[in-house]
C-alpha positions, 0 to 999 in steps of 0.5 A: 072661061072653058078652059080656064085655068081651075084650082081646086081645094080638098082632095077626100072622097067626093074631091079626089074624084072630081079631081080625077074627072077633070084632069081626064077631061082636059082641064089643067088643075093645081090642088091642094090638100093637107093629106099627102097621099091624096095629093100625090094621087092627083098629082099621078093624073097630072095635077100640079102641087100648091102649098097652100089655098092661096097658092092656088089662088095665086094660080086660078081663076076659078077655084073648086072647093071640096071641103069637109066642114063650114069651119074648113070653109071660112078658113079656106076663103079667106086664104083665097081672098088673099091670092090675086088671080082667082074670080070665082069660087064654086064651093062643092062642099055643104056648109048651110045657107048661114056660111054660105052667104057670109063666104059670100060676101066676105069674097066679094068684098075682095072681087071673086064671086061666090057659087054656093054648088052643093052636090049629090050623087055620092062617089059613084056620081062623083066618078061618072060625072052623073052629080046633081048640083044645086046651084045658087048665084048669079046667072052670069057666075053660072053661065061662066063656069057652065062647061065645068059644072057640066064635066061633073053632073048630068043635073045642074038646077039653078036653084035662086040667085043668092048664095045660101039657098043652094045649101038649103036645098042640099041639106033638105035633099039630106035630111029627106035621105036620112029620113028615108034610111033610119025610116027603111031600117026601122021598117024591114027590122020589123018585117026581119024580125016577123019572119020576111026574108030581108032580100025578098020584102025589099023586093017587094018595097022596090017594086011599090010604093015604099021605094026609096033611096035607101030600100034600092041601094043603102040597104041591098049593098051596105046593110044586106052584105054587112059591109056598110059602106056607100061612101058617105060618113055618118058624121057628115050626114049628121053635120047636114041633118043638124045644119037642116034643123037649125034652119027650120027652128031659125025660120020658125018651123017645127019639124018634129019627124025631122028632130027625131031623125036628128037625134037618131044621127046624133046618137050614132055618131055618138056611138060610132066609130070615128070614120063610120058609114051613115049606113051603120045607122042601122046597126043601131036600129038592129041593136034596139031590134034585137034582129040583123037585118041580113040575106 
């Protein structure tokens, strides 16, 4: 199945750039997308045009999905099921672990295979093929579609083998990213606000223990240059947030930093505008403030 013939649903910001990695890499792709000048993009790397999910399906034997929102999921499985020559289904998209193991089950009723495969990495990761991936299924599911994974990501984990836990474990990967930016943002206001320097204190934080993903690259390139943009929506971080949340007060847990995190997102997305970076999280954080975290 190395070379099989691959499909892939949703052409956005992370789906694009998959899409363009594999065509690069050899693989012969059909696409679809309601946004026509994605599909037109693809279609200039050499991708073929599919009307519809289950044209692709009519098409594939494995069958990539990229896709916004666990509504556009469920609604894109069951196009799939309906197509004949797809297997597998790698679903790239967060939904939770509740969506994914009822598209799951709803494809395994008609033959295909579900591997729940969120992926982190961000754009960047996307075009460098560096994505981690949290893979949940079976082992010969993953064995089949090994060569794929392996064009996209440097990290594939094979994370359990029932469809669900790959998306919890994505959604606790973004719960802990948002965690640490609304915590760095909340931090060097202070310092900003106490007379550091922004550049310099995160400096200081990237050469200690308070390191993290938003001290070493959100805040010095979307927060710092004013042009908050690292390629990953507010309303999707706080979709992933609220979907982890969820699940931690479904298996009993009270995750009380976690909830005030969730009502951070919340609040911004409120506030926002649509199509808003996460890091514009942090012009709240300046707002209550009353500093601009700058260099």
């Amino acid at each position: 199945m190395e070379r099989a013939p691959l499909g892939l649903l949703g052409l956005g910001a992370m789906g694009s750039r998959i899409a363009a990695r594999l065509l690069a890499g050899g693989w012969a792709l059909s696409v679809h997308d309601p946004n026509e000048r994605a599909v037109a993009a693809a279609l200039a790397l050499g991708a073929e045009r599919c009307d519809s999910a289950t044209q692709v399906a009519e098409r594939a034997e494995v069958v990539l999905l990229s896709l916004p929102t666990p509504e556009v999921v469920r609604e894109v499985a069951g196009q799939l099921s309906r197509g004949g020559a797809t297997r597998i289904c790698v679903d790239l998209s967060t939904t939770g672990p509740a969506v994914s193991r009822e598209v799951a089950e709803s494809l395994a009723a008609t033959g295909i295979a579900l591997l729940d495969a969120p992926v982190s990495g961000g754009i960047a990761g996307a075009e460098a093929g560096t994505l981690t991936v949290m893979a949940a299924g079976r082992d010969e599911t993953l064995a089949a579609v090994r060569p794929l994974l392996d064009e996209l990501a440097r990290n594939v984990f094979h994370v359990g083998a029932e469809p669900g836990l790959g998306q919890l474990a994505k959604v606790i990967n973004n719960l802990l990213s948002a965690t640490a930016l609304v915590a760095s943002g909340e931090a060097v206001a202070l310092g900003v606000k106490e007379g550091l320097d922004a550049r310099v204190l995160l400096d200081v934080l990237n050469a200690s223990s308070g390191r993290n993903s938003a001290t070493a690259v959100k805040l010095p390139d979307a927060v710092l240059t004013r042009s908050f943009d690292v390629g990953f929506a507010l309303s999707l971080m706080n979709k992933d947030v609220q979907i982890c949340l969820r699940e931690a007060r479904a298996a009993g847990l009270d995750l009380p930093i976690g909830e005030a995190v969730a009502d951070a997102f919340a609040e911004a997305d409120a506030r926002s505008a649509q199509g808003a970076d996460c890091t514009e999280i942090v012009a709240l954080i300046e707002q209550r403030s009353g500093t601009i975290i700058s260099s």
